[in-house]
N, C-alpha and C positions, 0 to 999 in steps of 0.2 A: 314294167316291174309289177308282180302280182301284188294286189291289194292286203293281202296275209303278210307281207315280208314287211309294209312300214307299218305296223300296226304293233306298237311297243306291247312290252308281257305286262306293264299297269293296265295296259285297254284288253286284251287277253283276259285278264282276269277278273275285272271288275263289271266287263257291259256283260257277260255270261251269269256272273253273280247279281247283279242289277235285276236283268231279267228274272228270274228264278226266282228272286226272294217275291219279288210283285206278283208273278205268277199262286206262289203259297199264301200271298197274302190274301188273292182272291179266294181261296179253296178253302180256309180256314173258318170262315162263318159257315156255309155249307157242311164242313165236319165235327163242328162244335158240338153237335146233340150229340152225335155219335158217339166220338170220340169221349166226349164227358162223361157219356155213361158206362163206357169200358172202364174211363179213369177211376172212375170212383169205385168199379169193384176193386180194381190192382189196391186203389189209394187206401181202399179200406181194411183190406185184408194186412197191407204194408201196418198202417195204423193200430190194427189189434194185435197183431205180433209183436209190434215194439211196444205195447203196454205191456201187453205178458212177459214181455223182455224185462220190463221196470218193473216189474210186480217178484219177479224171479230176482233181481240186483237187490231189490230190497229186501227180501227173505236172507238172501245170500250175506249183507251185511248185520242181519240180525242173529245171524246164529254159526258165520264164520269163525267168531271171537269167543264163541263157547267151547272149542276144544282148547285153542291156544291158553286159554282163563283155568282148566282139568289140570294141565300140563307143567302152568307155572306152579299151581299150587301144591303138585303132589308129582314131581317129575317121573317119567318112566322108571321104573327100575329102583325108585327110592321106595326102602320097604317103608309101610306102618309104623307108626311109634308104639312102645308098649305103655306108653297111656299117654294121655294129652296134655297132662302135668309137667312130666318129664321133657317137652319140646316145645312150652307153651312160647318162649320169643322168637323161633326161628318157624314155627308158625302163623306165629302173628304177620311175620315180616312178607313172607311166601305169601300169605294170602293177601295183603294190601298191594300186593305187587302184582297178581293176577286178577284183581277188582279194576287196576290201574291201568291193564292194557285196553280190555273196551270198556270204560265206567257206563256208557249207556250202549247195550243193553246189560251187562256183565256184571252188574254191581253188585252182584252178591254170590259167593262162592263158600262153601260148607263142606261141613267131614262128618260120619259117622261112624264111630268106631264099632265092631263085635263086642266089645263089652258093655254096650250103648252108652259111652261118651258120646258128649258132640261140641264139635267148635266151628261155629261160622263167623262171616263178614260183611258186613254191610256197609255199604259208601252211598251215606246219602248228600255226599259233594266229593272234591276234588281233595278239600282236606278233609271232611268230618267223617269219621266212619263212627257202625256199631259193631261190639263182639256181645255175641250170643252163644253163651257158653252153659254146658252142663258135663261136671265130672263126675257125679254118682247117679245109676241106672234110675232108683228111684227120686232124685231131687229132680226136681225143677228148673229149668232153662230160665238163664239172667243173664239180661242186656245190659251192657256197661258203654258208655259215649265216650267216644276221646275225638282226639282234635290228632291231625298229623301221623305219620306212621309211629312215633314213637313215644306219643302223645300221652298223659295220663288220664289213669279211666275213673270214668264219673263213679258216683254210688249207685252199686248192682239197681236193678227193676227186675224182681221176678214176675217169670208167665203164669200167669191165670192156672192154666189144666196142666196137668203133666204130658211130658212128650218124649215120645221114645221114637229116636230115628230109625231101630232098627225095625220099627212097624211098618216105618211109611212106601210108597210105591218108587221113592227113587233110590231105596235101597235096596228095596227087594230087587229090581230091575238090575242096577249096577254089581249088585252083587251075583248074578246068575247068567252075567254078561262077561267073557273075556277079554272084552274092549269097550271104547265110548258107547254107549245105547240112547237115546232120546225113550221116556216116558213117555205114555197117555198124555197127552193135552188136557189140562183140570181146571177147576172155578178154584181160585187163591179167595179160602176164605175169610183173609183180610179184606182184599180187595174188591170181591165177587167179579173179576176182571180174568181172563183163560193165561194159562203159562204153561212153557214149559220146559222141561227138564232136561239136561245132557248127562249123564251120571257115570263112574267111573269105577272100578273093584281097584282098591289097593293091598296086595297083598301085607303078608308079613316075614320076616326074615328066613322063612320055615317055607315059605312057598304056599300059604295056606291063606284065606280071608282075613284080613286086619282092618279092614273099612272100606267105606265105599266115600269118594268125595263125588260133588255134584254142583252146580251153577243153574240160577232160574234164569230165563227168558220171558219179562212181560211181553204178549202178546198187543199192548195198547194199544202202542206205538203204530206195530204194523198194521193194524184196525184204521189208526188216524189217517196212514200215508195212502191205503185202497179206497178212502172215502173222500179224500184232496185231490185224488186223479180227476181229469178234465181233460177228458177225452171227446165229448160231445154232451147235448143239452140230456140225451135220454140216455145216456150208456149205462154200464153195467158191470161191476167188476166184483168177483169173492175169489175166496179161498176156501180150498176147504180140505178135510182128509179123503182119502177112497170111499169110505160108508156113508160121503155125503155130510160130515158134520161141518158146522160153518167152523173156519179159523176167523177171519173176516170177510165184512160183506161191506161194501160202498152205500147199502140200502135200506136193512136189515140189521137189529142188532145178532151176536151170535151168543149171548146166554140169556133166557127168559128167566126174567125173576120174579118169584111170587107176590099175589096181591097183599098189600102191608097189613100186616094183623093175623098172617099165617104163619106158622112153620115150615111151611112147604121148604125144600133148598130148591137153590139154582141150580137151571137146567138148560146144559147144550143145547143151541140149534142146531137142526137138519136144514140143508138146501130144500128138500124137497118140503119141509111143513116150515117154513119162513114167511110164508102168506103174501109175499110178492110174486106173481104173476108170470114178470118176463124170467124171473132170476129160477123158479121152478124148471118153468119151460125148460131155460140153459142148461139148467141140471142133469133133466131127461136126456139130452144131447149128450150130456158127456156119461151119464150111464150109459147112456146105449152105448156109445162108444167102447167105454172098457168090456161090459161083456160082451161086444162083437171079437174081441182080442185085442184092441188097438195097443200097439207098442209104445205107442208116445214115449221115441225117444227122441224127438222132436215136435216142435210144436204145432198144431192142427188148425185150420182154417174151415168153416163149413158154412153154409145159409139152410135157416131153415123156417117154417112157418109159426110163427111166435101168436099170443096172445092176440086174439079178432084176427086172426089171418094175416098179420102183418111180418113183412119178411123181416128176419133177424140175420145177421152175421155176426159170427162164433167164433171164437181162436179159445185155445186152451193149451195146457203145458205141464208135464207130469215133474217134481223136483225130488229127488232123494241123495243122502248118500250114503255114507259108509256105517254112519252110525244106525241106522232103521230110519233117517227122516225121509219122511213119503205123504207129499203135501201137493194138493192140484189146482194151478192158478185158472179162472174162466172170466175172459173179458166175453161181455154179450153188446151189440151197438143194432138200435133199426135202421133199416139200411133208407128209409128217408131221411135220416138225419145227414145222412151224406150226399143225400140226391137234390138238399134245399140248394136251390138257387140257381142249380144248370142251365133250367131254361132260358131265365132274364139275364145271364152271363153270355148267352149267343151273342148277342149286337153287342154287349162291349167286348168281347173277346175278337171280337171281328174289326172294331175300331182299334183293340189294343194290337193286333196282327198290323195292321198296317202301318202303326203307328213303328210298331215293330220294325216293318222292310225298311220304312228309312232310316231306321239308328241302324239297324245291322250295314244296311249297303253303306254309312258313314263310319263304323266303327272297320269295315271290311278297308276300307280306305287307308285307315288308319291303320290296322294292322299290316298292308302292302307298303306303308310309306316305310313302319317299323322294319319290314323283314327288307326292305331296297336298304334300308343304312346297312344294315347289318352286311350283307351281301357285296356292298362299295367296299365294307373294310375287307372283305377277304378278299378282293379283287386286288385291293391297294397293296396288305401284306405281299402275296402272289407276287407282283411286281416288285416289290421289296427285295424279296430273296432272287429273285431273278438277276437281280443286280446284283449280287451277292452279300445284302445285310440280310445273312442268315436269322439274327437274333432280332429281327422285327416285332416290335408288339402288337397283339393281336387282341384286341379288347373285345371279345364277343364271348358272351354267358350264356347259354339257350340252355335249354332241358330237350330240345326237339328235334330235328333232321339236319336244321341249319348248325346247331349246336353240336351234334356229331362232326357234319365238315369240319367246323373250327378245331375240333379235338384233335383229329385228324391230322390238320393241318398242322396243330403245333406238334402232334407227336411225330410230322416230318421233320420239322424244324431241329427236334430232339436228337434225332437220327441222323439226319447232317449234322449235327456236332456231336457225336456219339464214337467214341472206336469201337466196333462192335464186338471185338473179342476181349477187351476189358473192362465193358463198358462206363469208362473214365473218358474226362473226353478227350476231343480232337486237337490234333496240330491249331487246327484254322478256331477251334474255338479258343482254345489259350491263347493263341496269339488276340485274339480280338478283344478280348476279357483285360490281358497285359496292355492294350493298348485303350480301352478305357480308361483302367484304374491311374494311367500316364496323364490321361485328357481331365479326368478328376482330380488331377493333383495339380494342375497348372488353371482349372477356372476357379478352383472353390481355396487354393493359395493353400492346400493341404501340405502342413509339414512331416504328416505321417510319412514314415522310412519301408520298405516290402524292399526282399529278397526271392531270387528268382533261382532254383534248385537245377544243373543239369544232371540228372544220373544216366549213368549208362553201367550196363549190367558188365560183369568181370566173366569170361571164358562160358558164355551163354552159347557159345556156335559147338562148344563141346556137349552138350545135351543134347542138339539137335542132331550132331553124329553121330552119339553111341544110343543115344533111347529115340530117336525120330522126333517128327516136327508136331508130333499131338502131345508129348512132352515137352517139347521148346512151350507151347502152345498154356498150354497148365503151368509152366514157372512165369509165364509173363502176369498171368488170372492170377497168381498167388502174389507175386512183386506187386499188381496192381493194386490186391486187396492189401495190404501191410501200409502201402503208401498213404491209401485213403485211410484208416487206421490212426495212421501216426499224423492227419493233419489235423488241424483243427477246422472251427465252424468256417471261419472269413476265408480259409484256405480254400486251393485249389490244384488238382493231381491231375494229371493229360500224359497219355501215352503220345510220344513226339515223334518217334516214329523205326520202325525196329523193335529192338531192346533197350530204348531208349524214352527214356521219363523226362517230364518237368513239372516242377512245385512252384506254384506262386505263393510266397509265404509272405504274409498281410502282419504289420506293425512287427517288425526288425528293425530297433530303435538303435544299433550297433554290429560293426565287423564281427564282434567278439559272440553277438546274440546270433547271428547267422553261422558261425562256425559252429556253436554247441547245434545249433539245429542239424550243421550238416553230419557231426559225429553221432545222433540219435537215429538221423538216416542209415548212416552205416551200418550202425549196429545191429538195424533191423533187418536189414536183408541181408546177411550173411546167413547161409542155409547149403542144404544137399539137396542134389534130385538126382538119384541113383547113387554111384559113385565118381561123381564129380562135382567138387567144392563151389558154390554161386556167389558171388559175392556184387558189392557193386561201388563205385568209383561216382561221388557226390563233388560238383563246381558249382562255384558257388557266385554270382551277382546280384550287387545291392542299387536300389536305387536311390537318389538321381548319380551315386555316386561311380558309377561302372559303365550307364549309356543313360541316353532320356529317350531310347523308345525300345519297343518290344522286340525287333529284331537285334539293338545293338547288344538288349540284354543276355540274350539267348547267346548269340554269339560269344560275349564274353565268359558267362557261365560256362558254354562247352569248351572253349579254351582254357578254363583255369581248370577243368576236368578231366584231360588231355593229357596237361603240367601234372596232376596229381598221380596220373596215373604213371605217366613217363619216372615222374621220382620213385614210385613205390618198384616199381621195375629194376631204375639203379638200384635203391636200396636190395632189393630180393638178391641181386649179381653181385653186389659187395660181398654182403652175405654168404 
């Protein structure tokens, strides 16, 4: 006998995997440099994408919630008020309601009317808000504090200078805009800190300008989160618009502000006059970039010669959307920062490979022992049904090839108890099901009572003679679907064979409860298929009181259905 035939499929597959893994073990310190330094391009490039990816996620949350915050405050399609007097509580209410959707960043949402009215909101918590309110062109804007949406308001604080909203740039914008618009990015000259604006035209009943409402966005925030990124010891991350002005920089502030004891205002930075070095360079990269054409409608990856000749790797990523926001994220990283350590990682990568071939060729083990159980039970089932316990349990879960078999297997199983043209099931599976619920009643001392349904259908051989057997065929799929229908959950409905039904009806605590069941039967399938009347003839047996096993009950049932039918026959010839 050849040495291949007693060589079990455990040895088959593990002295070949044995080999192989010790084989790679050896070749792994020899590829180490190599490979390392492939890795670290892929790894890096992988690396600066999913930062520009998290630089984008955070944009995306900070100014998601500024149309939703337009929308609540002043819905599509609601005109303007004809002054802000006239609606001041159900503006109050609308506005703490769209501060409330995103309070950070969204906490402040505002109206400017054409007759420069103005009413905003401020939420400096969860419950304290301010309104900042002016109803004559020439007064003055006052701040009033309350507590809660319906909260009372403190004693006015008027503002300093006069303010007229319809001066300012997020009306002029919203107003000259037929939809959401985003502002210029500005220095808040409370704050001397950049924001900015999403603004909105509301008309008025007329169809004409009735005001513009708007919501800020501090820019702080996203400054804080581009400068907490920790992506490596030298890296590099901004923001900024097309012409180069910084939003934020991880390195850099983005507004210079004057030496103390001047006038001077504050003033935006440029990427390119921000006086960091590598972040310039990056700059130049993503200049060139847009005037070569670059579509960036995805995000770009490139190396290039940075500061003292040192090579950099670049990823970059254009954001806009419907409103005009058009913002350019640039992670910058040198590419030795990713290259620290490959070398002195050779000899442990080479130790860790080996160390490696004997957990794998032991976990390999392991997974052959797993897939041999699994494998014994489908052999076991197999034999099961072979003997004819169709309904064998099959306890095998895979997601994988051996998990498909089991599927498989049980959806034969299925199929052997299946009738397949009503798909209700079989003769062989009701009986065996009846003869459980018999063997369940006798270990477990169950005094539960089930009733066993025969029907058989009334003058069915007349459909198959005058309209054919693809109509016989369709009233059996119709009797079968009615049946299933009318059982309940614990029930169960099996074509028996022919034109011929049975119901196992589960807790029939009486003759009396078995007989309204069999009169619901009736009643159900009495119907036409063509021009001839269908009806159908329900026998009925109870257990234990009729047989104590599954054929004596069937039998009895078809003989009391037999008797029924026989009578209804006398009675029709009295008649």
């Amino acid at each position: 006998m050849p040495i291949s035939t007693r060589i079990r499929l455990r040895h088959w597959l593990t002295i070949p995997f044995a080999a192989l893994v010790t084989g790679v073990a050896l070749l792994i310190g020899a590829l180490s440099y190599q490979a390392g330094s492939q890795a670290v391009d892929t790894v890096a490039d992988h690396l600066l994408l999913e930062t520009v990816a998290r630089i984008g996620q955070a944009i995306d949350r900070h100014v998601v919630g500024s149309g939703a915050a337009l929308e609540a405050a002043f819905p599509r399609g609601m005109p303007a008020p004809p002054s802000i007097e006239a609606e001041m509580a159900a503006l109050r209410s609308r506005f703490w309601i769209a501060t409330s959707l995103h309070l950070d960043p969204n906490n402040y949402v505002y109206y400017g009317s054409r007759a420069g009215q103005f009413f905003g909101l401020w939420r400096h918590s969860a419950q304290d808000g301010e309104l900042r309110l002016k109803l004559k062109p020439e007064a003055k804007r006052e701040f009033f504090r309350f507590r809660e949406i319906d909260g009372a308001l403190a004693a006015p604080v008027p503002e300093t200078r006069l303010y007229d909203p319809r001066e300012r740039p997020w009306y002029k914008a919203g107003a000259s805009s037929l939809s959401h618009t985003w502002t210029a990015i500005y220095i808040d000259f409370r704050t001397a800190e950049l924001v900015a604006t999403r603004a909105r035209r509301v008309n008025d009943p007329a169809g004409q300008l009735g005001g513009v409402v708007a919501t800020d966005i501090s820019l702080r925030k996203l400054n804080d989160f581009v400068r907490g990124l920790s992506t490596s010891e030298h890296a590099l991350a901004f923001i900024i618009e097309p012409d180069g002005k910084l939003i934020a920089s991880s390195r850099t502030p983005n507004v210079q502000h004057p030496a103390q004891g001047t006038n001077a205002p504050n003033q935006r930075l440029s990427a390119a006059d921000s006086g960091d070095a590598a972040q310039v360079a990056a700059y130049a990269q993503v200049s060139q970039a847009l005037r070569a054409g670059a579509r960036l409608d995805k995000a770009i990856t490139k190396r290039f010669d940075g500061p003292n000749g040192e090579v950099m790797q670049l990823a970059f990523d254009r954001l806009r959307d419907d409103a005009g926001l058009d913002w350019i994220t640039v992670v910058a990283v040198p590419r030795s920062d990713f290259m620290q350590g490959v070398t002195s990682n050779v000899q442990r990568t080479a130790l860790i490979g080996a160390a490696g071939a004997g957990a794998a060729l032991l976990l390999g083990l392991g997974i052959l022992g797993w897939i041999s159980r699994d494998l014994r039970r489908l052999a076991q089932a197999a034999r099961e049904v072979g003997a004819g316990r169709l309904d064998a349990p099959l306890a095998v879960q895979r997601a994988d090839e051996i998990g498909d078999l089991a599927n498989s297997f049980r959806q034969m199983q299925r199929q052997l108890s299946t009738d397949p043209l009503t798909g209700l099931v079989n003769r062989d599976a009701l009986l065996r099901a009846m003869g459980a619920r018999i063997e369940q009643h006798r270990r477990a001392a169950d005094s539960g009572r089930f009733a066993v349904l025969f029907i058989d259908l009334d003058d069915f051989k007349a459909i198959n003679d005058r309209h054919g057997h693809a109509a016989g065929d369709r009233a059996l799929i119709e009797f079968g679907a009615r049946l299933r229908t009318a059982s309940r959950a614990g029930d169960l409905v099996a074509r028996y064979a022919g034109d011929e039904f049975v119901m196992l009806i589960d807790n029939v605590e009486s003759a009396a409860a078995a007989a309204q069941v069999r009169e619901k039967i009736e009643a159900l399938l009495g119907c036409s298929v063509g021009d001839a009347a269908v009806g159908g003839t329900v026998g009925v047996a109870a257990y234990p009181d009729d047989g104590d096993s599954a054929e004596a009950l069937v039998r009895h049932a078809d003989a009391d259905m037999y008797a029924r039918k026989r009578n209804a026959k006398t009675a029709r010839g009295a008649g």
